[in-house]
PASELUM-984148 format. One record per residue (C-alpha): residue in three letters; x, y, z. Coordinates in nm, 3 decimals, padded with zeros to 5 digits. Layout:
N
SITE   residu        xx        yy        zz
SITE      ALA         X         Y         Z
...
END
This chain:
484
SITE   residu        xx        yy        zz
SITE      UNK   -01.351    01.460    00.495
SITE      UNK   -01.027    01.652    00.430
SITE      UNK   -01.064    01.546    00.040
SITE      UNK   -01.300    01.874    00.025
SITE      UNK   -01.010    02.113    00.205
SITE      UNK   -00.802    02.321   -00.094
SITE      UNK   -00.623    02.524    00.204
SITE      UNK   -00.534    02.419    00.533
SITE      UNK   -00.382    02.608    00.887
SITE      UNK   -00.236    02.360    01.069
SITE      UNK   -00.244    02.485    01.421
SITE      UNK    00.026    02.397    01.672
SITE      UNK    00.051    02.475    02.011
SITE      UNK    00.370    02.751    02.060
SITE      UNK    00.475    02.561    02.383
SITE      UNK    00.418    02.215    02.274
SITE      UNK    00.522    02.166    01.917
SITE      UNK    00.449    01.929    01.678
SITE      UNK    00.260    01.662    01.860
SITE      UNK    00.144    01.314    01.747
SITE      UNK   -00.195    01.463    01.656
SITE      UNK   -00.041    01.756    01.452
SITE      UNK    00.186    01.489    01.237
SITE      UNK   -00.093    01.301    01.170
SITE      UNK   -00.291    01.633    01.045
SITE      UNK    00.005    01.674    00.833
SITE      UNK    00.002    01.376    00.669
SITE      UNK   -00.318    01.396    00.557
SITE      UNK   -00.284    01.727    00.441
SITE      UNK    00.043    01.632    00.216
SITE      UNK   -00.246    01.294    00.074
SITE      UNK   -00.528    01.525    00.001
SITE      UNK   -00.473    01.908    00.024
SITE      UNK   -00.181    02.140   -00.216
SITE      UNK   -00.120    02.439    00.003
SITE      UNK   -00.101    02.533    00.421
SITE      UNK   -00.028    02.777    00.649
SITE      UNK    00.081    02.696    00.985
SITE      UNK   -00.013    02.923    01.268
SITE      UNK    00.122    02.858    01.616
SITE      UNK   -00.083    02.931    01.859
SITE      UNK   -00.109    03.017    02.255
SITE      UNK    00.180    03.289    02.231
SITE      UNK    00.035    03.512    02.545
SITE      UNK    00.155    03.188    02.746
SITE      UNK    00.509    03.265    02.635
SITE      UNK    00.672    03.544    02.902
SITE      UNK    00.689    03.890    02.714
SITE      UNK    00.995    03.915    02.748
SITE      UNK    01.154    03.579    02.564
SITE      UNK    00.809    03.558    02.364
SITE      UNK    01.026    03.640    02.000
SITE      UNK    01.259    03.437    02.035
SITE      UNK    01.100    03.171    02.118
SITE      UNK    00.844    03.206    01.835
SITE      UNK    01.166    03.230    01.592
SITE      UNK    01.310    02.921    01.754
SITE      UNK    00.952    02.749    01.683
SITE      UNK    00.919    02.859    01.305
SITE      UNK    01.282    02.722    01.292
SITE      UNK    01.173    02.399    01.401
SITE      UNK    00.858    02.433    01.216
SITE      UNK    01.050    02.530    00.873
SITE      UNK    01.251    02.235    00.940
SITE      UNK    01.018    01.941    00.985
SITE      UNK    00.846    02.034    00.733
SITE      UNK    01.182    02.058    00.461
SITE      UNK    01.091    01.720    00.307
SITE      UNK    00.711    01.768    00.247
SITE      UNK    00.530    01.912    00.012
SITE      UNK    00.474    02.246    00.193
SITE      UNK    00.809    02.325    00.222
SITE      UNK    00.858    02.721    00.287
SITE      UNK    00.448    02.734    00.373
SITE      UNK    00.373    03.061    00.575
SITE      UNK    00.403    03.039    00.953
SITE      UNK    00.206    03.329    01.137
SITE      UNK    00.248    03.369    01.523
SITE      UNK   -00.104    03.447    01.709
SITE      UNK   -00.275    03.406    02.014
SITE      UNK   -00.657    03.365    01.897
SITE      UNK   -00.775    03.394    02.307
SITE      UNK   -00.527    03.556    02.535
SITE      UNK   -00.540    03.447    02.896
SITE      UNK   -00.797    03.177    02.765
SITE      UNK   -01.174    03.101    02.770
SITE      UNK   -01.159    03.241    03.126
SITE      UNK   -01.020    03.568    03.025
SITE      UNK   -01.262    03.880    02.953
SITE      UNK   -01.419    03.966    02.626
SITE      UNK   -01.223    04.315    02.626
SITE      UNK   -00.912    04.065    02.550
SITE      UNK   -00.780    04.160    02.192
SITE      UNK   -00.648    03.855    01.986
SITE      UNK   -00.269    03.890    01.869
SITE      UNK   -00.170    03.848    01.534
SITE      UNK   -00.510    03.749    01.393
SITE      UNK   -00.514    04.050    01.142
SITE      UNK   -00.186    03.909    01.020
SITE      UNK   -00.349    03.599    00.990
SITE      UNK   -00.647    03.699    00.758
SITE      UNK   -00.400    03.904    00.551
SITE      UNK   -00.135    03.586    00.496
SITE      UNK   -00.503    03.388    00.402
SITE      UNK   -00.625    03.602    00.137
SITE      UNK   -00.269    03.602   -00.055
SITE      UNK   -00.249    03.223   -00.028
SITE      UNK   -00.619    03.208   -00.162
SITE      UNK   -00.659    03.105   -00.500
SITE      UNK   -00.960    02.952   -00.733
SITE      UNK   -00.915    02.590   -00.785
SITE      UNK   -01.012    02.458   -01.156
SITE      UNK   -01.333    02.303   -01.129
SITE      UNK   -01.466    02.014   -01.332
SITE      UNK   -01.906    01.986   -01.409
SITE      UNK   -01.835    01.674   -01.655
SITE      UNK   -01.851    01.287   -01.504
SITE      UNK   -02.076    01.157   -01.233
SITE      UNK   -02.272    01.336   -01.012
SITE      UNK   -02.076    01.236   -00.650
SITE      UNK   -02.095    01.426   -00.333
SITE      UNK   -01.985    01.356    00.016
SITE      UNK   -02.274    01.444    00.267
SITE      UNK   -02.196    01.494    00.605
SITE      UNK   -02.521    01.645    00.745
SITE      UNK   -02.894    01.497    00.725
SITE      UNK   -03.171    01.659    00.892
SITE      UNK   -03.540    01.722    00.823
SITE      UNK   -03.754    02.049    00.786
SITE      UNK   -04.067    02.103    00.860
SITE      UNK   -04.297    02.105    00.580
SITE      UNK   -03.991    02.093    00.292
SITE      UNK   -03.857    01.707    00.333
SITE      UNK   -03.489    01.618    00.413
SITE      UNK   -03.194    01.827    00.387
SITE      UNK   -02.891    01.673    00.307
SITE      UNK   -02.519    01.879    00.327
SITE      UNK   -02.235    01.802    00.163
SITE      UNK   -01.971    01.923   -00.078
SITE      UNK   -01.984    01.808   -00.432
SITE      UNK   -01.645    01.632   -00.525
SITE      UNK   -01.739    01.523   -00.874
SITE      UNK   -01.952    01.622   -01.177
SITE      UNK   -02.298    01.842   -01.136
SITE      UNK   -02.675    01.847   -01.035
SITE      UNK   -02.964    01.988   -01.112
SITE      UNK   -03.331    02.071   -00.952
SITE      UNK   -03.526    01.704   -01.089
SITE      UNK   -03.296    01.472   -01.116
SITE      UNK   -03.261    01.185   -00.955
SITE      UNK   -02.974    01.073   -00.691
SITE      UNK   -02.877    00.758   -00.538
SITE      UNK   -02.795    00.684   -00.168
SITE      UNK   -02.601    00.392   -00.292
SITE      UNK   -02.539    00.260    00.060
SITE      UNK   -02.932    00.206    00.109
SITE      UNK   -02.987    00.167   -00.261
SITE      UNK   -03.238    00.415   -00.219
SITE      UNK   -03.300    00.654   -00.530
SITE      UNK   -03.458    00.995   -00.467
SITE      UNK   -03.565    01.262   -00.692
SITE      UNK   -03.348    01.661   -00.660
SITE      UNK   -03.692    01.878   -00.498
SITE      UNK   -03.507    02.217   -00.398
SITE      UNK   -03.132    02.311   -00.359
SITE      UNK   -02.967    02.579   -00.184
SITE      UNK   -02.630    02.725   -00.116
SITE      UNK   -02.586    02.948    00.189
SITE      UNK   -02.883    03.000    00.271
SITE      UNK   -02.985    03.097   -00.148
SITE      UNK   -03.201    02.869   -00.348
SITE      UNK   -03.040    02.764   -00.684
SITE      UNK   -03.148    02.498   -00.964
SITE      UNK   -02.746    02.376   -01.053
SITE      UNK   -02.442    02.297   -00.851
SITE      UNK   -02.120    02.135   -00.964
SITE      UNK   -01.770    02.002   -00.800
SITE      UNK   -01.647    02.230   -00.546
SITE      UNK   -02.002    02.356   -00.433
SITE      UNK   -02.124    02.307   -00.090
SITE      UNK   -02.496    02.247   -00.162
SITE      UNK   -02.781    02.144    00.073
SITE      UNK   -03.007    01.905   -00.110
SITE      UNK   -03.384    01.817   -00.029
SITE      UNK   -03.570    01.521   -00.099
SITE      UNK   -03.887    01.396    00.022
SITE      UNK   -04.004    01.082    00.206
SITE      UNK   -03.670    00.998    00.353
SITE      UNK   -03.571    00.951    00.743
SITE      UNK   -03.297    01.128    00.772
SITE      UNK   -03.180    00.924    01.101
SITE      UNK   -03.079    00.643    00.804
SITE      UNK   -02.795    00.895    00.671
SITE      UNK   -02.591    01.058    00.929
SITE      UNK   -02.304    01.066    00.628
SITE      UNK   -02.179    00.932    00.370
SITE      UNK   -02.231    00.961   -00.027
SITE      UNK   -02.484    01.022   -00.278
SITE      UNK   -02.430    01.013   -00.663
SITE      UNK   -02.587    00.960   -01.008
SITE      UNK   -02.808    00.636   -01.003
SITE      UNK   -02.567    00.280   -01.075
SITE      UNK   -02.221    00.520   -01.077
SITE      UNK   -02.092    00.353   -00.759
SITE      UNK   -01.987    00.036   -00.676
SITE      UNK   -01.970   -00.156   -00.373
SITE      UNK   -01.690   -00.406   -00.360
SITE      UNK   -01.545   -00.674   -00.150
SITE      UNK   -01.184   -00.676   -00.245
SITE      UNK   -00.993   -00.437   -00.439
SITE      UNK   -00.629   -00.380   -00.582
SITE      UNK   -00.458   -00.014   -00.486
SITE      UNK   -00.156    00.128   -00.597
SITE      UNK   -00.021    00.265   -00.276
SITE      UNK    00.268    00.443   -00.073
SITE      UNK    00.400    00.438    00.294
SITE      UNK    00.391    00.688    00.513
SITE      UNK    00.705    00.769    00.614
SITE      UNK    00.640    00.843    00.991
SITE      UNK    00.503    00.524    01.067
SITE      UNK    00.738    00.340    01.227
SITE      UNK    00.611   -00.039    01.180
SITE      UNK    00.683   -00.274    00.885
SITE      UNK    00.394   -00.316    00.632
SITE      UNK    00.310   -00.724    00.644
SITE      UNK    00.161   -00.935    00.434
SITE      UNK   -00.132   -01.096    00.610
SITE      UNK   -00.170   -00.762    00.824
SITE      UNK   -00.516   -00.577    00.911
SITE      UNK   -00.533   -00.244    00.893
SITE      UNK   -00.810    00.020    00.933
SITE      UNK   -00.882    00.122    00.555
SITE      UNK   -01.052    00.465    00.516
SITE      UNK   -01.215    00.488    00.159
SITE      UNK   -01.485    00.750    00.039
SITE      UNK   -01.696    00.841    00.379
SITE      UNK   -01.616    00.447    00.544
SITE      UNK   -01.352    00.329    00.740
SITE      UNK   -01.348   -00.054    00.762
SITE      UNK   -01.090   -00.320    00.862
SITE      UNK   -00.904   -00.480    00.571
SITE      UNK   -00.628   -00.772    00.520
SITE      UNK   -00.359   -00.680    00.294
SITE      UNK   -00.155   -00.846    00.037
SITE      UNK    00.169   -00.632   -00.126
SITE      UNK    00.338   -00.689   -00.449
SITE      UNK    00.546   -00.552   -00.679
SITE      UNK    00.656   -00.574   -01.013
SITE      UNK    00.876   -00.833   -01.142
SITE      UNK    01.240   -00.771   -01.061
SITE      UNK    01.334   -00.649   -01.391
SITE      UNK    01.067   -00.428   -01.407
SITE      UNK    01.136   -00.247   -01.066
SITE      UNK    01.261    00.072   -01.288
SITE      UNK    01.000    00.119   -01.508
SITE      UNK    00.773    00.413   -01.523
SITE      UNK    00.445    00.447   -01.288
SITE      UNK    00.158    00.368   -01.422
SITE      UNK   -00.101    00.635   -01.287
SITE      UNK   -00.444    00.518   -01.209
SITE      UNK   -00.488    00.184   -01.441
SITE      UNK   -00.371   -00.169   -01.330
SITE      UNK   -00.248   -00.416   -01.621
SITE      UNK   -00.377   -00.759   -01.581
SITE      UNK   -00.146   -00.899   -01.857
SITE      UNK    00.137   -00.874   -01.639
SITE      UNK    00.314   -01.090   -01.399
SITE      UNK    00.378   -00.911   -01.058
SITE      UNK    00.618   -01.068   -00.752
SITE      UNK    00.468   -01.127   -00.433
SITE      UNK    00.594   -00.969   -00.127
SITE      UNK    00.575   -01.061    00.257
SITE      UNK    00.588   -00.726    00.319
SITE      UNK    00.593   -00.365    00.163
SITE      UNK    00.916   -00.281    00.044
SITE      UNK    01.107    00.000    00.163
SITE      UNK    01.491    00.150    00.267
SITE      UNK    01.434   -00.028    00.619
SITE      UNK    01.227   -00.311    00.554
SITE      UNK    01.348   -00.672    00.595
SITE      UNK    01.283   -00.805    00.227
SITE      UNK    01.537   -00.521    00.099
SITE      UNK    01.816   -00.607    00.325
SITE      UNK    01.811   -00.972    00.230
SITE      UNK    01.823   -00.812   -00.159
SITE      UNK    02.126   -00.588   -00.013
SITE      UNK    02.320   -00.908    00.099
SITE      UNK    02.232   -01.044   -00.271
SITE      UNK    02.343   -00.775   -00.507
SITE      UNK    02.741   -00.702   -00.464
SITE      UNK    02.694   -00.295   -00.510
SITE      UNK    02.526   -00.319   -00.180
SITE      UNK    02.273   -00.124   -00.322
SITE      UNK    01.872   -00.171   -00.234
SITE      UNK    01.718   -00.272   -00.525
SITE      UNK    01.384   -00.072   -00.466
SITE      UNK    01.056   -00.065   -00.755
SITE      UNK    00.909    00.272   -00.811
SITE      UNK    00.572    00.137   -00.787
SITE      UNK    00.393   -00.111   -00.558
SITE      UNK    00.047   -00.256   -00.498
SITE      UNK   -00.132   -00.397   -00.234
SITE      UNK   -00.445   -00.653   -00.251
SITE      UNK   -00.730   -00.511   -00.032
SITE      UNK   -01.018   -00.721    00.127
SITE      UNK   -01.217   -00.603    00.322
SITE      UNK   -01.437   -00.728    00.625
SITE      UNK   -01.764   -00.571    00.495
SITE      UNK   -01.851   -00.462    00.145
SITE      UNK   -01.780   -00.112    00.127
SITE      UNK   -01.916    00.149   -00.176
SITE      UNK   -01.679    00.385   -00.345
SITE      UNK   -01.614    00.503   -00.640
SITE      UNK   -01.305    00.425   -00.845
SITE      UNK   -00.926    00.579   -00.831
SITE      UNK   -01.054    00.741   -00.486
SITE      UNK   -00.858    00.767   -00.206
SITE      UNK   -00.760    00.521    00.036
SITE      UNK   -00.595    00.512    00.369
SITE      UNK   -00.457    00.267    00.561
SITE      UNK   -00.387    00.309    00.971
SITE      UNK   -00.351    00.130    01.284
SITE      UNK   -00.637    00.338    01.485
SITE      UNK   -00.622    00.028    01.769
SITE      UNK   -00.261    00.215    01.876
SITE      UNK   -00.262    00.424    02.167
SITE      UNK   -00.342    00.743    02.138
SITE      UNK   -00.126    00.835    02.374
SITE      UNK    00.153    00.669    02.227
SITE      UNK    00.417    00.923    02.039
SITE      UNK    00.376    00.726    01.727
SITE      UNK    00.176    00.785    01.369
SITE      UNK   -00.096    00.605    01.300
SITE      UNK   -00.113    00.622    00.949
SITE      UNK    00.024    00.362    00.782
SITE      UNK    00.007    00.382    00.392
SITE      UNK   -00.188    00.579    00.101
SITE      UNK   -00.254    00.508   -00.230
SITE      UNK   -00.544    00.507   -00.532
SITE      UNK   -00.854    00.243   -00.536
SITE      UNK   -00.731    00.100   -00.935
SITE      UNK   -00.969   -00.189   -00.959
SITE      UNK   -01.274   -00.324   -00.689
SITE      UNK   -01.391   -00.654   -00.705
SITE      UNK   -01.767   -00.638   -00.670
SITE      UNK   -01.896   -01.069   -00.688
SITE      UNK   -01.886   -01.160   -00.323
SITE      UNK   -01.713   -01.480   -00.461
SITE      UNK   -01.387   -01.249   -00.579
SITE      UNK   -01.132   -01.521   -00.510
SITE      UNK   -01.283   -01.775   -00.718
SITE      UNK   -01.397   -01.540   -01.033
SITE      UNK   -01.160   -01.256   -01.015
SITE      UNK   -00.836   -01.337   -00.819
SITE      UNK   -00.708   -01.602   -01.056
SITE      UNK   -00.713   -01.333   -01.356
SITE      UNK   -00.432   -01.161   -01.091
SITE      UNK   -00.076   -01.282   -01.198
SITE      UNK    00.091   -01.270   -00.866
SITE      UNK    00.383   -01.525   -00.819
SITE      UNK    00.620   -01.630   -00.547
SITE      UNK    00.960   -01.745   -00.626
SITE      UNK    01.052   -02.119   -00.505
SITE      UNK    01.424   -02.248   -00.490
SITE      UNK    01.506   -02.629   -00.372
SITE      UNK    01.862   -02.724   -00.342
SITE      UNK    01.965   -03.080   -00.347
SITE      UNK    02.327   -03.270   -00.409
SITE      UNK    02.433   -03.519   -00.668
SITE      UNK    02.503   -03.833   -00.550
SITE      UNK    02.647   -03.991   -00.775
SITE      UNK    02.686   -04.048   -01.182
SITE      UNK    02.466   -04.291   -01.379
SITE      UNK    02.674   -04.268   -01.704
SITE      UNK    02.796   -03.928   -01.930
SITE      UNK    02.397   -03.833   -01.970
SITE      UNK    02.276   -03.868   -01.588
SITE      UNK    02.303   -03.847   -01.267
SITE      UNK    02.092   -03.967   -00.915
SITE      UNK    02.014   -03.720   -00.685
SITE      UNK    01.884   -03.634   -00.345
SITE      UNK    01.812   -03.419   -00.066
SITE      UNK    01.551   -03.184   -00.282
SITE      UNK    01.245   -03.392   -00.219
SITE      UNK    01.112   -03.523    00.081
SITE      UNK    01.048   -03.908    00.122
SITE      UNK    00.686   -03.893    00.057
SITE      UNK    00.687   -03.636   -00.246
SITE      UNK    00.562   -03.728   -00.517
SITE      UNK    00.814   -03.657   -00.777
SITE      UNK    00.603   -03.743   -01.076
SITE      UNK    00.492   -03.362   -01.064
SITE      UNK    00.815   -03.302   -01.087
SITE      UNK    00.945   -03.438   -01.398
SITE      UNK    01.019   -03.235   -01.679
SITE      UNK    01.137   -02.955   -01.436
SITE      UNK    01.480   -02.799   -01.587
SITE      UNK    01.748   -02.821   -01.253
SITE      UNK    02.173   -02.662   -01.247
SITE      UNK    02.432   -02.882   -01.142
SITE      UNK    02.656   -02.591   -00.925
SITE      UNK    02.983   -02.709   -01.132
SITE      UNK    02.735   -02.510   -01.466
SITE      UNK    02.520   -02.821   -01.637
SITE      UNK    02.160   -02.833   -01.736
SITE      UNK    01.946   -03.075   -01.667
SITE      UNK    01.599   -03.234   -01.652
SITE      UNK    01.437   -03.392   -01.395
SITE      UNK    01.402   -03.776   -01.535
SITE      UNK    01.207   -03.935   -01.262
SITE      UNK    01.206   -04.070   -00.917
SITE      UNK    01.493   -04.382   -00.866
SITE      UNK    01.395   -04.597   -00.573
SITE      UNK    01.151   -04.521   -00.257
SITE      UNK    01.355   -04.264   -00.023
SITE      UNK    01.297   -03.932   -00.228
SITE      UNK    01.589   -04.010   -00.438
SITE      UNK    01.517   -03.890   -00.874
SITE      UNK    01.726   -03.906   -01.171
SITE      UNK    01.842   -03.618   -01.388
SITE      UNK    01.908   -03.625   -01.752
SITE      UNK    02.206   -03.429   -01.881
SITE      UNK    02.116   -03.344   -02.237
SITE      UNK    02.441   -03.198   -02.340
SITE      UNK    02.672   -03.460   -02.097
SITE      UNK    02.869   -03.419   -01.811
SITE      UNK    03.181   -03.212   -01.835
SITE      UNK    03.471   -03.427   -01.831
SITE      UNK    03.577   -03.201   -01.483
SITE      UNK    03.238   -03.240   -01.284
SITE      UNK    03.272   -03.659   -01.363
SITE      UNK    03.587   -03.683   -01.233
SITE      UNK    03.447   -03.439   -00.934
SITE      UNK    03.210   -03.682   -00.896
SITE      UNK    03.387   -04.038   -00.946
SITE      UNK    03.627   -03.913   -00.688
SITE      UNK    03.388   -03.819   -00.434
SITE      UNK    03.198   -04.149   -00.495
SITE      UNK    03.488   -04.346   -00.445
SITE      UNK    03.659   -04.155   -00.134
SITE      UNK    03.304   -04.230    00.044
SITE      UNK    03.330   -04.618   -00.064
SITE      UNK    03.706   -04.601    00.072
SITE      UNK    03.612   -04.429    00.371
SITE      UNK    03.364   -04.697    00.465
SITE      UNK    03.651   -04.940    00.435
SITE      UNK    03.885   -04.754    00.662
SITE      UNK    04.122   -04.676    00.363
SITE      UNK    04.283   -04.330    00.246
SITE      UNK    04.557   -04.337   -00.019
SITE      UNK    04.719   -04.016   -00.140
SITE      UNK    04.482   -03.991   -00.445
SITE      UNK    04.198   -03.922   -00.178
SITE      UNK    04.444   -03.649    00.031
SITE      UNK    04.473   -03.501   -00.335
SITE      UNK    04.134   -03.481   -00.403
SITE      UNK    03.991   -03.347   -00.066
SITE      UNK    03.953   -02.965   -00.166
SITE      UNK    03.809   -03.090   -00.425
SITE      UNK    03.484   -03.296   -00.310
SITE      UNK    03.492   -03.135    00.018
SITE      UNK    03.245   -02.885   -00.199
SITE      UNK    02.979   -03.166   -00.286
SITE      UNK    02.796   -03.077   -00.632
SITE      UNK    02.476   -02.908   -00.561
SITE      UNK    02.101   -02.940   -00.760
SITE      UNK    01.908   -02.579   -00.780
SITE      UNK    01.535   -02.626   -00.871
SITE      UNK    01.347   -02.272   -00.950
SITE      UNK    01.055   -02.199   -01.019
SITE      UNK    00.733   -02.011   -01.016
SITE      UNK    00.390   -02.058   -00.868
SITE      UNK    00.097   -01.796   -00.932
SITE      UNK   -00.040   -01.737   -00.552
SITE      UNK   -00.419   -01.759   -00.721
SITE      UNK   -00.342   -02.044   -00.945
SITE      UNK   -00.621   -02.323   -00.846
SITE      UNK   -00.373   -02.564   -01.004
SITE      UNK   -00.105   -02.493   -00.851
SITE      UNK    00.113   -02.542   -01.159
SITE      UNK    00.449   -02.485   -01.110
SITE      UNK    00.637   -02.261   -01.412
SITE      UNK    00.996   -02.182   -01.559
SITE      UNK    01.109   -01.919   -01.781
END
């Protein structure tokens, strides 16, 4: 509903401050409203005699919280709207409520309007009259209608031709975005629409799965997981949803946002959670990169199924919350917000659609040589388990740790054990590494050291590791495993 508000007042109690329910109004106003005013309220509870400065000491606190949002330096107008409460009598004159009107009409302004695109409109009354048909009440968010034509209640697949309009209380024959418009139809219970949308015949969708571009919310204080369900509030619905984030590939992570289109071509790195200063994923990237610095993209996305089809249109908003918290609870429920890029309308989405979806997770195995074949190979172990089977394997490029390439030959015997092939040899270093750490372990097992083996020991004591990395597409039905 607040998608049709182009000015809000938040309202905040003067003796309470911002509370859990105000931050969450706030949040939604920063997702889907430009400009506010913030009134605090109640002031005739405030003793007479402190009452100023404890309004400036509010607006101070106000001005404050709200330095990092997009209403920064918003007007903040002190009133009391019922002095001495619902109890109090009639004769009771409000305070400050002139001042409020006049700080209203110089923040109102005309919003630019568009009639072209789909007809769309969010109804949130239905109700019939006597004699005329159903009424329906809504605003218009997108595009235009006209007395005879024909709109869609997409969630009943119902189609129903325009009989009468009015606007407040006028009869008119047009109305485009912006308008609030009642619109009757005939021969339709209204009890089968409390609210939701109506729009040009076929315009909207209604999808199973779908891919947003999205954002956290900066008060919620959980981590965004993989796997999660959230409550996901999209057009006039709000339905539980599993999500799946991911982000670009790391050496994309500066490039510039795409606005409201997804690209298919490209390949995109999953993520076990959202990515963010605090979250887990971007410490572990911390301890990686030497600068210390938090290697964060500018853009991420999130895979969105939901637990019932829902029907939207596309690049609408979407919100994602925990609404199961307690309300009680000092804590945000919001969770994330972002733009609907692409829904996924055949109920079967992960066999026909996913796979087109180039997500990939990184795989490293580490193993150790054990020992040298001749100048072009070595045997190693440790990276497979017994019962692997390594023939999948083969062909797989591998690094020695002492700076070789190599290819994975084969498996050598039955405990797990494979052959690499060098193609550009051993160095004449890692051999002797090798040759010396081979032959300390036969010594050892005869109870012998000599002082070639004391010489050696800083040496092997650092055992010549095998890194194996690689790529697998988290939709691939294959499960092919690929190397840049």
């Amino acid at each position: 509903g607040a998608q049709i508000i182009d000015l809000m007042m938040l309202v905040i109690d003067v003796t309470k401050g911002m509370q859990t329910q105000s931050a969450e109004c706030l949040v939604i106003g920063q997702i889907a409203c430009q400009k506010m005013v913030v009134v605090l309220n109640k002031i005739d509870l405030l003793p007479e005699g402190k009452r100023q400065s404890a309004i400036e000491k509010m607006t101070k606190k106000m001005q404050k919280t709200l330095e990092n949002t997009k209403f920064c330096g918003c007007p903040i107008v002190a009133v009391a709207a019922k002095p001495g409460g619902p109890e109090a009598p009639e004769s009771e004159n409000p305070l400050g409520v002139s001042e409020l009107i006049e700080v209203l009409k110089s923040q109102a302004y005309l919003p630019s309007r568009d009639p072209s695109g789909h007809f769309l409109m969010a109804v949130d009354h239905c109700f019939s009259i006597k004699g005329q048909g159903t009424v329906m009440t809504g605003t218009i968010l997108s595009g235009s209608v006209s007395l005879g034509d024909n709109v869609e209640i997409p969630a009943l697949k119902v189609t129903k031709k325009v009989k009468s309009m009015q606007m407040f209380h006028t009869p008119v024959t047009y109305a485009m975005q912006g308008d609030r418009v009642g619109i009757c139809v005939t021969q339709f219970d209204p009890k089968l629409l409390e609210r939701g949308l109506i729009c040009t015949p076929e315009s909207l969708h209604t999808i199973h799965a779908a891919i947003i571009s999205l954002k956290k919310i900066q008060y919620f204080r959980g981590a965004l997981q993989t796997k999660a369900k959230f409550h996901i509030t999209v057009g006039h619905e709000t339905v539980m949803g599993r999500v799946m984030f991911f982000s670009p590939a790391p050496a994309d992570f500066n490039e510039e946002i795409q606005e409201n289109v997804f690209d298919f071509e490209k390949d995109y790195l999953y993520q076990e959670e959202y990515l963010s200063k605090d979250s887990n994923s971007s410490e572990e990237n911390k301890e990686n990169n030497q600068a210390g610095e938090v290697q964060l993209p500018r853009q991420q996305w999130a895979l969105l199924e939901f637990e019932k089809p829902v029907t939207c249109p596309k690049l609408c908003l979407v919100i994602g919350s925990k609404l199961d918290t307690d309300i009680h609870a000092n804590t945000c429920r919001l969770a994330f917000h972002g733009v609907l890029l692409q829904g996924m309308e055949d109920k079967n989405y992960v066999e026909s659609f996913l796979p087109k979806l180039k997500v990939y997770k990184l795989k490293h195995k580490e193993g150790q040589v054990e020992r040298v074949m001749d100048d072009y190979s070595v045997i190693g172990r440790s990276l497979f388990k017994k019962e692997t089977n390594i023939q999948i394997f083969v062909g797989l490029k591998v690094k020695l740790s002492t700076g070789e390439d190599g290819i994975i030959d084969g498996g050598f015997g039955q405990s797990g054990k494979f052959k690499i092939r060098i193609p550009d040899g051993l160095k004449p270093d890692t051999k002797m590494l090798l040759t010396v750490a081979s032959k300390k372990k036969s010594k050892a097992g005869k109870g012998d050291a000599t002082k070639e083996d004391e010489s050696s020991k800083n040496d092997s004591a650092q055992p010549v590791t095998i890194s194996l990395l690689f790529k697998r597409y988290v939709f691939d039905t294959q499960k092919k495993m690929i190397q840049s």
